[in-house]
C-alpha positions as CSV (number, residue, x, y, z in Angstrom):
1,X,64.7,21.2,-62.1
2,X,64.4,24.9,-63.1
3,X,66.8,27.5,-61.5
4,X,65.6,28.3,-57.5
5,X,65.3,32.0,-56.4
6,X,67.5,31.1,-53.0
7,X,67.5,33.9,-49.4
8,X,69.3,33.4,-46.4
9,X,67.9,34.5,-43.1
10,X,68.1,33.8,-39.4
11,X,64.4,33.5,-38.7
12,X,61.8,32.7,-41.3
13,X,58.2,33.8,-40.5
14,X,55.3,32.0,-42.3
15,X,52.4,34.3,-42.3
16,X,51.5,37.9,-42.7
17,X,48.7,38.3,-39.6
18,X,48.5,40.1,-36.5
19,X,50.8,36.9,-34.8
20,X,53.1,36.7,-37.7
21,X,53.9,40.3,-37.9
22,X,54.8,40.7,-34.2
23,X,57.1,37.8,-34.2
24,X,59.2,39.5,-37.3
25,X,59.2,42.8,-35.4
26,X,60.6,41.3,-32.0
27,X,63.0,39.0,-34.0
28,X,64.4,41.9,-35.9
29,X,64.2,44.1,-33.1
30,X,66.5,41.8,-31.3
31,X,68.9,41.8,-34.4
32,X,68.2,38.9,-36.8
33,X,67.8,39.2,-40.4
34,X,64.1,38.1,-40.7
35,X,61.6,37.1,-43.7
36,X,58.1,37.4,-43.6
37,X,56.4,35.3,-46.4
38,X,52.9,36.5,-46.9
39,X,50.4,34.1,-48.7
40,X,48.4,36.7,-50.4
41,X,49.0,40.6,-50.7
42,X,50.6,42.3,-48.0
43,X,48.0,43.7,-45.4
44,X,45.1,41.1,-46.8
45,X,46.0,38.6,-43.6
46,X,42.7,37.5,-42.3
47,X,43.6,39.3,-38.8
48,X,41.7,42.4,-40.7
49,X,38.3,40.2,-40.5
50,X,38.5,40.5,-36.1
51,X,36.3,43.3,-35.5
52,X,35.4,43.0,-31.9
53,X,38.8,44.0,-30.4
54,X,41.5,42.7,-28.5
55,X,40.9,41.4,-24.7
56,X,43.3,43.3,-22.1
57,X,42.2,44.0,-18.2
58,X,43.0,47.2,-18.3
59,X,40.4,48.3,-16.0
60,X,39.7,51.0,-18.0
61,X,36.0,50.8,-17.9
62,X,35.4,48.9,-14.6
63,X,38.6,49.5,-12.3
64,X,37.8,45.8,-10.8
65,X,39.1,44.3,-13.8
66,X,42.4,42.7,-13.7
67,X,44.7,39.8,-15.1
68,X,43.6,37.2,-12.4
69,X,39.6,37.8,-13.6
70,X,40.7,37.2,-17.0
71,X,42.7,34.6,-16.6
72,X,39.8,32.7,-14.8
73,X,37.8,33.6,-17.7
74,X,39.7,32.4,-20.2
75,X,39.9,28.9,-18.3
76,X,35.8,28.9,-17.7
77,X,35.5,29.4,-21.6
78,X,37.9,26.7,-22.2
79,X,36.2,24.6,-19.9
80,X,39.5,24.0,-18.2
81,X,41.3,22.6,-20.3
82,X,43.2,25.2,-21.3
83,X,47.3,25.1,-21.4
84,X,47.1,27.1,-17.7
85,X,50.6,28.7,-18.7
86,X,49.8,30.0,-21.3
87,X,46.3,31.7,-20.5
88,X,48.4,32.5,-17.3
89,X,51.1,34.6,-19.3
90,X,48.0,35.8,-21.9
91,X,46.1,37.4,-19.1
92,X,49.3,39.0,-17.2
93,X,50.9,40.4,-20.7
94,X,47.9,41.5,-22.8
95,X,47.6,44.7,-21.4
96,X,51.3,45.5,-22.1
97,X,50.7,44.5,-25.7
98,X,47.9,46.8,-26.6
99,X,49.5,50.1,-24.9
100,X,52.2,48.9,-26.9
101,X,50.4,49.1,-29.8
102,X,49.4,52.8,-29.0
103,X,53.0,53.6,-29.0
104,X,53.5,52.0,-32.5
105,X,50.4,54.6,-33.7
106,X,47.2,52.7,-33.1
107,X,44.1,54.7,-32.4
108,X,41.5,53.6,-30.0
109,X,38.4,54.6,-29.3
110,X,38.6,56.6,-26.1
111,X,36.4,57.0,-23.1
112,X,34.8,60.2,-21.9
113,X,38.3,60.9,-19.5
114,X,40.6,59.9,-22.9
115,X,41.3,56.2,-21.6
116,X,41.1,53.3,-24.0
117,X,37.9,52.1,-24.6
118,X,36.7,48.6,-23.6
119,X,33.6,47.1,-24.6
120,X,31.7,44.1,-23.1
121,X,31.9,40.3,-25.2
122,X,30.8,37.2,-24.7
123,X,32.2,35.2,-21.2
124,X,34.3,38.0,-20.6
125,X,33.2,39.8,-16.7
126,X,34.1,43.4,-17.3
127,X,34.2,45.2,-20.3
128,X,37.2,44.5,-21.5
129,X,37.8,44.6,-25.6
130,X,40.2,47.3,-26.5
131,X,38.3,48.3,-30.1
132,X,38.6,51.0,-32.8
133,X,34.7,50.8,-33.9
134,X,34.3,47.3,-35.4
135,X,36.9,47.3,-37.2
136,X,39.8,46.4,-35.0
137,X,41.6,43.8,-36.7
138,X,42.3,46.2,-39.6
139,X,43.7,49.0,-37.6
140,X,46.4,46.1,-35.7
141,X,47.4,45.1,-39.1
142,X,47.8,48.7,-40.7
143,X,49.9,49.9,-37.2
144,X,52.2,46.7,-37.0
145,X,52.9,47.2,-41.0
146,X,53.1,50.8,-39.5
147,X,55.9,49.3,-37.2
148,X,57.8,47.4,-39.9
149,X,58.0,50.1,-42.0
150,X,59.7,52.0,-39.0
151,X,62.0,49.6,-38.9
152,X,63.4,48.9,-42.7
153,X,63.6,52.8,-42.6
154,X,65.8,52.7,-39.4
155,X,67.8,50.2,-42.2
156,X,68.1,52.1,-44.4
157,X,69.4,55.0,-42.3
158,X,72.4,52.5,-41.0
159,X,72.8,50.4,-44.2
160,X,71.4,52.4,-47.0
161,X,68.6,49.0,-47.6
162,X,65.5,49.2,-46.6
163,X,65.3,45.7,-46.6
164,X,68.5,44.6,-44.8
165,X,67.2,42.9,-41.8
166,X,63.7,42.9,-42.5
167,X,61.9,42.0,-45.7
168,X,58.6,40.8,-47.0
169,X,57.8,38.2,-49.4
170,X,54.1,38.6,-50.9
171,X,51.7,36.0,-52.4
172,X,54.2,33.5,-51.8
173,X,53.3,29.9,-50.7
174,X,55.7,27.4,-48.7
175,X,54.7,24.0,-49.3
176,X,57.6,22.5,-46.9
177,X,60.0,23.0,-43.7
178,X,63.3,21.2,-44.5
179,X,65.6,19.7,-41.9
180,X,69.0,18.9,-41.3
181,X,68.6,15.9,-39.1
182,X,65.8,16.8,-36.6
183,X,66.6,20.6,-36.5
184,X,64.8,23.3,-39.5
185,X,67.0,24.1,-41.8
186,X,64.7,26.2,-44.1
187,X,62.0,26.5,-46.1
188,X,60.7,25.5,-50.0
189,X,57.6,27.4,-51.7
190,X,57.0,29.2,-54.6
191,X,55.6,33.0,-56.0
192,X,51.7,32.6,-56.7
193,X,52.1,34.7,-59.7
194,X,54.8,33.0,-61.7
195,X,54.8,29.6,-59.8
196,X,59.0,29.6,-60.0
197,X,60.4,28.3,-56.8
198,X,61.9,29.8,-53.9
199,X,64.1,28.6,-51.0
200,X,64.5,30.2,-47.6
201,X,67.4,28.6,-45.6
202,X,67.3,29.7,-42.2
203,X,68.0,27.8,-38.6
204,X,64.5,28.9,-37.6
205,X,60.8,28.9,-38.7
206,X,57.6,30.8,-36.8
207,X,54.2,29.4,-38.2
208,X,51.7,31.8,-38.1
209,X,49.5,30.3,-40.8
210,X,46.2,30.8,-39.1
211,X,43.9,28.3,-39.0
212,X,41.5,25.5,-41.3
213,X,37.9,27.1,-41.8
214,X,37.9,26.4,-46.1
215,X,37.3,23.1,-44.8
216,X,34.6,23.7,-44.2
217,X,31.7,24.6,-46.5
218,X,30.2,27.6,-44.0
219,X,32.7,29.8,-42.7
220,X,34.3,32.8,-41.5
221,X,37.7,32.5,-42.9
222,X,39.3,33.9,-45.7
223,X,40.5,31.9,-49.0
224,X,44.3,31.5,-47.3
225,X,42.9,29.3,-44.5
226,X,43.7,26.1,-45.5
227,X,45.7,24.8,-42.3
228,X,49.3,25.4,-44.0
229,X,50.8,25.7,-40.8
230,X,49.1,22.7,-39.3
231,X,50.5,20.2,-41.9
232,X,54.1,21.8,-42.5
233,X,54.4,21.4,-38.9
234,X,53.1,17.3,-38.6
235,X,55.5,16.7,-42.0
236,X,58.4,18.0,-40.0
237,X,57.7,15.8,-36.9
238,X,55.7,18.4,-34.2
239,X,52.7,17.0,-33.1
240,X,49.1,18.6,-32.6
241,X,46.7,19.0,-29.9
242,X,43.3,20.0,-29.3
243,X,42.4,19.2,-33.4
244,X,38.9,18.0,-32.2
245,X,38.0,21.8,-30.8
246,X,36.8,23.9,-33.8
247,X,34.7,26.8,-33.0
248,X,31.5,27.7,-34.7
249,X,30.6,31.3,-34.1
250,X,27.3,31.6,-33.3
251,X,26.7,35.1,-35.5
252,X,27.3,34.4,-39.5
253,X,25.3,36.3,-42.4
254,X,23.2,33.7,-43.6
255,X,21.1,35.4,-46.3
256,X,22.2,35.8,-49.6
257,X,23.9,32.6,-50.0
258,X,27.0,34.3,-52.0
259,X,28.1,35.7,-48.4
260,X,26.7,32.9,-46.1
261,X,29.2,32.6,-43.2
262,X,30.5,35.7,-43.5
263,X,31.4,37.1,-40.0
264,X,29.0,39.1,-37.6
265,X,30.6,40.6,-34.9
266,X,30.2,40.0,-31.4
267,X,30.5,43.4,-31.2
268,X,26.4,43.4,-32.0
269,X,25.7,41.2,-29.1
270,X,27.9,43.8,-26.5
271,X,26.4,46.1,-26.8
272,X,22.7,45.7,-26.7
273,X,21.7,43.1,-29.9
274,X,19.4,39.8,-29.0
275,X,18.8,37.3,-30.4
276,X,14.9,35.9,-31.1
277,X,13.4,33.1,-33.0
278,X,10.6,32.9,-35.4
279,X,8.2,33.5,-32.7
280,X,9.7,36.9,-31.5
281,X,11.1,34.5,-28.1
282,X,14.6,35.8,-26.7
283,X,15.6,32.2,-26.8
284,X,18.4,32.4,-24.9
285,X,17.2,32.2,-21.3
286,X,16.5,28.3,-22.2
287,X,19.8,27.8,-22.9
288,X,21.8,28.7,-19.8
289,X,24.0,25.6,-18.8
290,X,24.2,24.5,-14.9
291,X,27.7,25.9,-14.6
292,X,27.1,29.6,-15.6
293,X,23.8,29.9,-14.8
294,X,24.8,32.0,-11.2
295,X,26.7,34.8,-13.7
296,X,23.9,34.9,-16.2
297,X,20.2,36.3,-16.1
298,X,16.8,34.5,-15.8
299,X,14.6,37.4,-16.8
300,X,14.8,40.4,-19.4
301,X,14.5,42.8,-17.1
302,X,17.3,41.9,-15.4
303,X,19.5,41.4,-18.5
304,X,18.4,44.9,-19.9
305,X,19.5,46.3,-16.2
306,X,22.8,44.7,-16.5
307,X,23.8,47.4,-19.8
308,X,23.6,49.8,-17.4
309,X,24.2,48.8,-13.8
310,X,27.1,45.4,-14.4
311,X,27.7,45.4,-10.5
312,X,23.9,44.3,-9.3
313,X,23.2,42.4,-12.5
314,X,23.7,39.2,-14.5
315,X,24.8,39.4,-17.9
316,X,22.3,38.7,-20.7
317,X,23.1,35.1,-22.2
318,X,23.2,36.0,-25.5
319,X,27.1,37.1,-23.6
320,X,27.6,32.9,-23.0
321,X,30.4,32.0,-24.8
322,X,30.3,30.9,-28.3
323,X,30.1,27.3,-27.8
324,X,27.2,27.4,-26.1
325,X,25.1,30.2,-28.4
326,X,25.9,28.2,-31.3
327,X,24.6,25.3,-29.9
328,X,21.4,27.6,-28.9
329,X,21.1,28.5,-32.5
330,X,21.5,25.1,-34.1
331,X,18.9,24.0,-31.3
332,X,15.7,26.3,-32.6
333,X,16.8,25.8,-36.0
334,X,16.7,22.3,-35.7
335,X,13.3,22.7,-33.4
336,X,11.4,24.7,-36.9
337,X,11.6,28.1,-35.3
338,X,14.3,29.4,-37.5
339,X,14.8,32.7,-39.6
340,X,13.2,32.1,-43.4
341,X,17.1,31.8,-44.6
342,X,17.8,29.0,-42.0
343,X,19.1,31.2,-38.7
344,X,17.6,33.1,-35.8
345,X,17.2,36.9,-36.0
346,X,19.9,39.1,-34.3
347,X,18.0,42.3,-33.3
348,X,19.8,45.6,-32.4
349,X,17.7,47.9,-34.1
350,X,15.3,48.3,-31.6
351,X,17.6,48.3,-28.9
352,X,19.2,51.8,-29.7
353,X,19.0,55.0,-31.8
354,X,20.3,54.6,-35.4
355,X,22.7,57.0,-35.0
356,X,24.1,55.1,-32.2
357,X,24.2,51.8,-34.1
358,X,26.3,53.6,-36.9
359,X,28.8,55.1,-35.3
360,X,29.5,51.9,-32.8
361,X,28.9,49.3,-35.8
362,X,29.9,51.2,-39.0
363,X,31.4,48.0,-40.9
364,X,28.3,45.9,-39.7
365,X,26.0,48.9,-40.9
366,X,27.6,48.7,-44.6
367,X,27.9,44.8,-44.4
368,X,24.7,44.2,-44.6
369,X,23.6,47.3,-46.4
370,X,25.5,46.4,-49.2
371,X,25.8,42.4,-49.5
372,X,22.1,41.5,-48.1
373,X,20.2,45.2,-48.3
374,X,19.4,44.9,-45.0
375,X,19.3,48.3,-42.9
376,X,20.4,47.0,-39.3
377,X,19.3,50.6,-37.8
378,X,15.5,49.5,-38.8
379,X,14.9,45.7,-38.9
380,X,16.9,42.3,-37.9
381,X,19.6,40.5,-38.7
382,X,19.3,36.7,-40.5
383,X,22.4,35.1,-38.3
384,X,23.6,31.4,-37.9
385,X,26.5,29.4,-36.9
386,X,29.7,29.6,-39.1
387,X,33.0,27.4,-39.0
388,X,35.0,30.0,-37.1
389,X,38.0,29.1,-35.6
390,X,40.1,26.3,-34.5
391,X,41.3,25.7,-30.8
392,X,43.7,23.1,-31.7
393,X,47.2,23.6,-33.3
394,X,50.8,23.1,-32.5
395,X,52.1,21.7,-29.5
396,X,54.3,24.7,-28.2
397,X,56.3,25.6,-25.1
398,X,53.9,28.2,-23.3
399,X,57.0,30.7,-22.8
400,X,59.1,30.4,-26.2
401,X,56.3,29.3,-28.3
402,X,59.1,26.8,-29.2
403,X,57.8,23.5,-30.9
404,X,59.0,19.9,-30.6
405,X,60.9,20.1,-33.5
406,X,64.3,22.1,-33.2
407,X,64.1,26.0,-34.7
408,X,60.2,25.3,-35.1
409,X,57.5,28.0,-33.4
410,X,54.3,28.5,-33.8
411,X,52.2,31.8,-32.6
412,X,48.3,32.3,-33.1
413,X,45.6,30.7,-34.1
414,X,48.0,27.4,-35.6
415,X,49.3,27.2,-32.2
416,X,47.3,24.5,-29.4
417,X,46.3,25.4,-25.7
418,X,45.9,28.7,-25.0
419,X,42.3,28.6,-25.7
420,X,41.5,24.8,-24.5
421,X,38.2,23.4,-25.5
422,X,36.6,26.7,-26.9
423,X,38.3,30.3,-27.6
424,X,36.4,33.6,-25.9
425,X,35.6,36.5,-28.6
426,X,38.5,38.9,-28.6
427,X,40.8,36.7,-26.6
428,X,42.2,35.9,-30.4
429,X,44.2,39.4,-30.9
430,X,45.7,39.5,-27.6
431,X,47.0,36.1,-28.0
432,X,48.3,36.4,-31.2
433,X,50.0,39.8,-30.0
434,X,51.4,38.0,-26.3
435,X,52.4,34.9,-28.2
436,X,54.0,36.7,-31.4
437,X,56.0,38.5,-29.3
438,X,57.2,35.7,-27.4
439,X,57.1,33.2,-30.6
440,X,60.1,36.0,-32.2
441,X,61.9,36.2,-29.0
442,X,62.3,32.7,-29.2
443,X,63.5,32.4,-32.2
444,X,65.8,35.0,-32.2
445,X,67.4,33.4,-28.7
446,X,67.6,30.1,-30.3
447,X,69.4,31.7,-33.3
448,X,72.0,32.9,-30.6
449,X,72.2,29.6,-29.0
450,X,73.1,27.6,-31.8
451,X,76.9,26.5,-32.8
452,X,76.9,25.3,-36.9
453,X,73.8,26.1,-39.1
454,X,71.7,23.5,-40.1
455,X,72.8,23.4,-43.9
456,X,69.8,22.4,-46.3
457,X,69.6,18.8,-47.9
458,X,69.7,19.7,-52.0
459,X,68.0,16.2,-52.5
460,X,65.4,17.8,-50.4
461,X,64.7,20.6,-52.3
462,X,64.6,18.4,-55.5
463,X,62.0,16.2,-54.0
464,X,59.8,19.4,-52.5
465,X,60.2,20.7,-56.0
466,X,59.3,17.2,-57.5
467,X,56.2,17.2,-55.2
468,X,54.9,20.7,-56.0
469,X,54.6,20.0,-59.6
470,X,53.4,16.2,-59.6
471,X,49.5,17.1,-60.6
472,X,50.7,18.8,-63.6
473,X,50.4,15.6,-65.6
474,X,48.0,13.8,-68.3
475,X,46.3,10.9,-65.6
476,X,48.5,8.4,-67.6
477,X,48.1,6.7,-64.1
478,X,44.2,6.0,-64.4
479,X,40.9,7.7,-63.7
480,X,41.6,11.5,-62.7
481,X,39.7,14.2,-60.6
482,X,40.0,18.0,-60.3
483,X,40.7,19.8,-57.5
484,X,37.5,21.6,-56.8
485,X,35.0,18.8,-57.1
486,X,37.8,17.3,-54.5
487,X,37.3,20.5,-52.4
488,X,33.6,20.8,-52.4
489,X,33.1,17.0,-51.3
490,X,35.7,17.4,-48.5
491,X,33.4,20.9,-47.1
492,X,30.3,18.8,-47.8
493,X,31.9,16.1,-45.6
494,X,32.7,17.7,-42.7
495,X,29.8,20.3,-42.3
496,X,27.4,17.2,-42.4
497,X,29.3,14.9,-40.7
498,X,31.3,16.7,-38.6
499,X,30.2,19.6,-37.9
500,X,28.5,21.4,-35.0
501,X,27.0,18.6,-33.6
502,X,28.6,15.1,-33.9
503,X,28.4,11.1,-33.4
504,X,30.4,8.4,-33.9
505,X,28.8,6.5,-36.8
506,X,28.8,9.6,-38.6
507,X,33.0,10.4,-37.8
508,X,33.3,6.9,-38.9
509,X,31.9,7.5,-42.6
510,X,33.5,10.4,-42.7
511,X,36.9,8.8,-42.0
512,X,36.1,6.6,-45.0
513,X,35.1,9.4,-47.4
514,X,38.2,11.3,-46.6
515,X,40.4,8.3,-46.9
516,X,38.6,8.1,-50.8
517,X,39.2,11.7,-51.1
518,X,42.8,11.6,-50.3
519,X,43.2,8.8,-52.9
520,X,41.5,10.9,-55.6
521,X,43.5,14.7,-54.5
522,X,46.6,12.1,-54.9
523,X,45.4,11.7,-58.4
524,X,44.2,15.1,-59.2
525,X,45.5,16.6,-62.6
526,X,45.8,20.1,-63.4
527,X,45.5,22.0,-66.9
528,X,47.4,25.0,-67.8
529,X,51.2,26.4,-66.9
530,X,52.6,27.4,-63.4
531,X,51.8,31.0,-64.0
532,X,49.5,32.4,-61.4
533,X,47.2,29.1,-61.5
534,X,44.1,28.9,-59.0
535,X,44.0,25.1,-59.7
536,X,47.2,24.1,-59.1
537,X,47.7,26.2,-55.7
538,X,44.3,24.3,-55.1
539,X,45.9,21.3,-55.7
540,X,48.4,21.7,-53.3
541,X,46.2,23.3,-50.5
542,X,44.1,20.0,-50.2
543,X,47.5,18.1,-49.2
544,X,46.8,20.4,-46.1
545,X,42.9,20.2,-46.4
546,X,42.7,16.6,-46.3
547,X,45.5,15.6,-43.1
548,X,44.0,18.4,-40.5
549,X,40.3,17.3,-41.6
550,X,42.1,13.7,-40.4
551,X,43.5,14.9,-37.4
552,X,39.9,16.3,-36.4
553,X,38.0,13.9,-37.1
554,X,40.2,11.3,-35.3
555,X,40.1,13.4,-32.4
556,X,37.0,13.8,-32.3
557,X,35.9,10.4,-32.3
558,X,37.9,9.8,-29.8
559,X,37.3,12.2,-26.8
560,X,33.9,10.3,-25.4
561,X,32.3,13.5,-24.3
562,X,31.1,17.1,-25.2
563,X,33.3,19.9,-23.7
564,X,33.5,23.4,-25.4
565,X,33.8,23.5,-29.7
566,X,33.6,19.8,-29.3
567,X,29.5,18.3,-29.3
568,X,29.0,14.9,-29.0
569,X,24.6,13.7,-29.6
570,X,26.2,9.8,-28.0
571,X,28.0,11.7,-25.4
572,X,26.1,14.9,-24.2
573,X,27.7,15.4,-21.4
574,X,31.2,16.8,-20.0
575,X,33.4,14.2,-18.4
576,X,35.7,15.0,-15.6
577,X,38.1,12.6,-16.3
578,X,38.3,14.0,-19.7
579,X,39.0,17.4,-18.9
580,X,43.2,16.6,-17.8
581,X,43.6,14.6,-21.5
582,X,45.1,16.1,-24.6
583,X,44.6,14.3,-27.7
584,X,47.9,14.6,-29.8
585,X,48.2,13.9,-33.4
586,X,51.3,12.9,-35.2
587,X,52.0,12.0,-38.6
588,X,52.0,8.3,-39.2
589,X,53.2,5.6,-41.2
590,X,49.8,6.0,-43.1
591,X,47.9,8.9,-42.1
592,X,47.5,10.7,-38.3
593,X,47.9,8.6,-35.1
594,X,46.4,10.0,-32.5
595,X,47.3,9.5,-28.7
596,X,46.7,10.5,-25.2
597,X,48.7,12.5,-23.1
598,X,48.0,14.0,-19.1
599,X,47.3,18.0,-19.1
600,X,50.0,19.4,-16.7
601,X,48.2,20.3,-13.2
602,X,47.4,23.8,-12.4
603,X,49.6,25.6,-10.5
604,X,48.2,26.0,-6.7
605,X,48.1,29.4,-6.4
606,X,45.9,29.8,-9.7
607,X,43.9,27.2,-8.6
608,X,42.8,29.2,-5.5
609,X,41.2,31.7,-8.0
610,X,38.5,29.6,-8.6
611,X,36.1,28.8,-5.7
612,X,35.5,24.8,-5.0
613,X,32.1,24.8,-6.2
614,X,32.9,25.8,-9.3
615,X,35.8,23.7,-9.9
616,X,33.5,20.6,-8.8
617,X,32.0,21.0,-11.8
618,X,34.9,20.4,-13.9
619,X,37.6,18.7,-11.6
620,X,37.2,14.8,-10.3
621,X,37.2,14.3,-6.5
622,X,40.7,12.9,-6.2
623,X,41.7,16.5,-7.8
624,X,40.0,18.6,-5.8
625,X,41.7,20.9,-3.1
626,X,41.1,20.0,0.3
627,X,38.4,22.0,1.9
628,X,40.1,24.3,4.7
629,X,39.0,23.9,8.1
């Protein structure tokens, strides 16, 4: 094998977003020589695409907010199931993390007395979303590069490198975590542009690879989200949880079809937008589910009232969370009172001025100016579910974000059970912030805590090098595929057979389709040289494609109910006796076995946030508090 371009760090971070970034900053900050390895350019993470903003109980804009009412909204949207811990830790540090972010140069909008702003989202009680217009995500990305850029300066002040401690590796892929027993000893990938290999060797590794949307053939995501993280992490020997919760947001362009999917903020929805059906109907009220249905309006009126007036009002349900509005969506579609492009309409020009719809929704304004000619200010929106986000991911220790596998974290969106069965808008940034922090922290103690490095297997780099390069070939082996027909089937597959809505004959041909389509990726032959070559790096992105889209499915057949991201036509309902089992995916002797495992108890004391009648409607009557006397 060729010469390898080989580093040598203490903590190797996998991913350039808002989670990765934060977990290079802590672990440098706490004096460990770290690597960030970016899949595409620096600053292109898909953390820019979050416009709503980030969810902290400040209590900026209603003074009765706090962490307690977020935590027990985080846990409604997740329908309880939830890692407690960590939605626990999430609502108590989130604040912290987002004034932090003011001190590392971020600028907020600001209230009238010069406060943060917050702005209302969907599930969330109080306004809450700490937002610079609608472009939030951007402005996190551009202060924590902000932040690391501090840093390798303070470097180069004490060793004359800007890049001592602290160093970024662009459009770089890893395609493997190698171990020294059970423990990481590194990481193998290669440079997208000249396709020549590189090895990291370091004790520890953060995943923060994002999540699996190009599996899907509507979606949100950008081209880097092909679960990397995901499958590195099974190969090694961590396990997954939650893999059957995937989150359609309710609000994607769907008109022209060149941008179909792409995102429409929640952001819309806050702050006066509704949504209506071909018949003019604000659908909505028809959709209110049993459990939220004493925290949401029955009448217009009322809803309008509540923009203005929170504390004598219910909220407008086109606030439910997302689960449920893209199920409302799906539901007049599917009933012939769509859009003409398929949706609903999403109206927010008639709710305010046009002057006040640019300056709160500038990048919404030019979206759909410029990709659909579509002036917002004057007529509706064409919106419809899009594949979104995904609630499941690696198994972690709430506190050190620590993984099953020795030196292995995970922070973010590839990370399982913060968010449960379905993730509240803006709860995404604040996690990725509480949990990159905490992902870096452990890392960096673990680094401290360790007596000999793990040393790197060289057999194991040949065989990761061996692997990277096997569809380069001339299908000497028999009939041969390419990797974008392979690609295109697989998004066919699960947007039509397991998508937004879901049954068990149709998860069973899918299972059989993607066990064909991993036969023909294993066969897949590509044309040309390593050098910056889009069908090779597809190639090995549907080795990741192909085991989460397993995991999934599996998952999903098996959970016998419909709870959050997760909508099952043969069982419509939400099962009690669900709600306290994880599904957990490991990698098997021949594809994903998936297993059950008890969700830890909530702590008492967080229990008693949540009155009995609510928690009758998720909790079985053996766990149920005693009533007091």
């Amino acid at each position: 094998m060729t010469e390898i371009e080989r580093h040598s760090y203490d903590v190797v971070v996998i991913g350039a977003g808002g989670a990765g970034l934060r977990a290079a900053i802590e672990a440098r900050e706490l004096g460990k020589r770290t690597a960030i390895i970016s899949k595409s350019l620096f600053g292109k993470a898909h953390t820019v695409m979050a416009e709503g903003g980030i969810a902290a109980s400040m209590g900026n804009v209603n003074s009765r907010d706090n962490w307690q009412v977020h935590f027990r909204d985080t846990m409604r949207g997740g329908k309880f199931l939830n890692n407690w811990r960590m939605a626990e830790l999430h609502a108590e540090e989130a604040p912290q993390r987002v004034w932090e972010l003011e001190t590392y140069g971020a600028l907020f909008d600001r209230t009238e007395e010069g406060k943060i702003s917050q702005r209302n989202f969907g599930g969330h009680e109080y306004p809450r979303l700490a937002h610079v217009g609608d472009r939030t995500g951007l402005e996190l990305i551009r202060t924590l590069q902000q932040k690391i850029v501090s840093l390798q300066q303070e470097d180069f002040a004490q060793h004359g490198d800007y890049e001592a401690n602290l160093k970024v590796f662009a459009e770089c892929t890893v395609t493997e975590i190698l171990e020294d027993g059970d423990r990481v000893a590194g990481a193998f990938g290669y440079w997208r542009e000249t396709g020549r290999f590189v090895l990291f060797e370091a004790p520890t590794v953060v995943l923060a690879t994002g999540g699996i949307g190009k599996s899907f053939k509507v979606t949100s995501n950008s081209w880097e989200y092909t679960g990397d993280g995901h499958a590195l992490a099974l190969r090694a020997g961590a396990s997954l949880i939650n893999m059957e919760f995937v989150q359609f947001h309710p609000t994607g362009m769907v008109w022209p079809i060149s941008v179909k999917g792409i995102l429409v903020t929640e952001s819309v929805r806050g702050d006066g937008g509704v949504l209506r059906n071909s018949e003019g109907k604000r659908f909505m009220f028809d959709y209110v589910p049993e459990v939220f249905k004493a925290h949401y309006a029955d009448s217009e009126d009322e809803a309008d009232r509540w923009y203005e007036d929170p504390d004598n009002n219910r909220r407008p349900p086109e606030l439910l969370p997302r689960d449920e509005v893209a199920r409302a969506i799906n539901s007049e579609v599917k009933a012939g009172r769509g859009s003409p492009h398929g949706g609903v309409f999403l109206d927010v020009s008639s709710r305010m001025p046009a002057e006040v719809i640019i300056k709160r929704l500038p990048s919404m304004h030019h979206q759909f100016k410029e990709l659909a000619d579509v002036d917002i200010t004057a007529e509706p929106m064409e919106v419809g579910p899009t594949c979104h986000y995904m609630m499941g991911g690696v198994q972690v220790d709430p506190d050190t974000a620590a993984a099953s596998v020795p030196g292995l974290f995970a922070a973010g969106e590839v990370a399982g059970g913060m968010h449960g069965s379905n993730r509240l808008g803006g709860n995404s940034l604040s996690d990725l912030l509480v949990f990159g922090r905490r992902a870096g922290a452990g890392a960096a103690s673990y680094v401290d805590s360790l007596g000999r490095r793990p040393a790197v297997d060289e057999s194991d780099v040949t065989a990761a090098g061996a692997m990277a390069v096997n569809s380069f070939g001339d299908g000497a082996g028999g009939a041969t595929d390419n990797p974008y027909t392979v690609q295109q089937e697989l998004q066919q597959t699960m947007n039509d057979l397991v998508g937004i809505i879901r049954k068990a004959d149709e998860m069973e041909l899918a299972l059989k389709k993607l066990d064909e389509l991993r036969r023909r990726a294993d066969r897949v032959v590509v044309e040309g040289h390593r050098q910056f070559n889009p069908g090779w790096h597809l190639a090995l992105d549907l080795r990741s494609m192909l085991v989460v889209c397993e995991c999934v499915t599996k998952a999903a057949l098996e959970r016998t109910e419909s709870r959050g991201g997760h909508t099952r036509d043969d069982f419509p309902a939400m099962d009690p006796n669900w709600r306290h089992t994880l599904l957990v995916c490991t990698a098997g002797s021949d594809g994903v076995d998936v297993a059950a495992e008890g969700q830890p108890p909530m702590r008492g004391d967080l229990v008693e946030l949540f009155e009995r009648s609510e928690l009758e409607k998720y909790y079985t009557d053996v766990e149920l508090p005693e009533e007091s006397p």
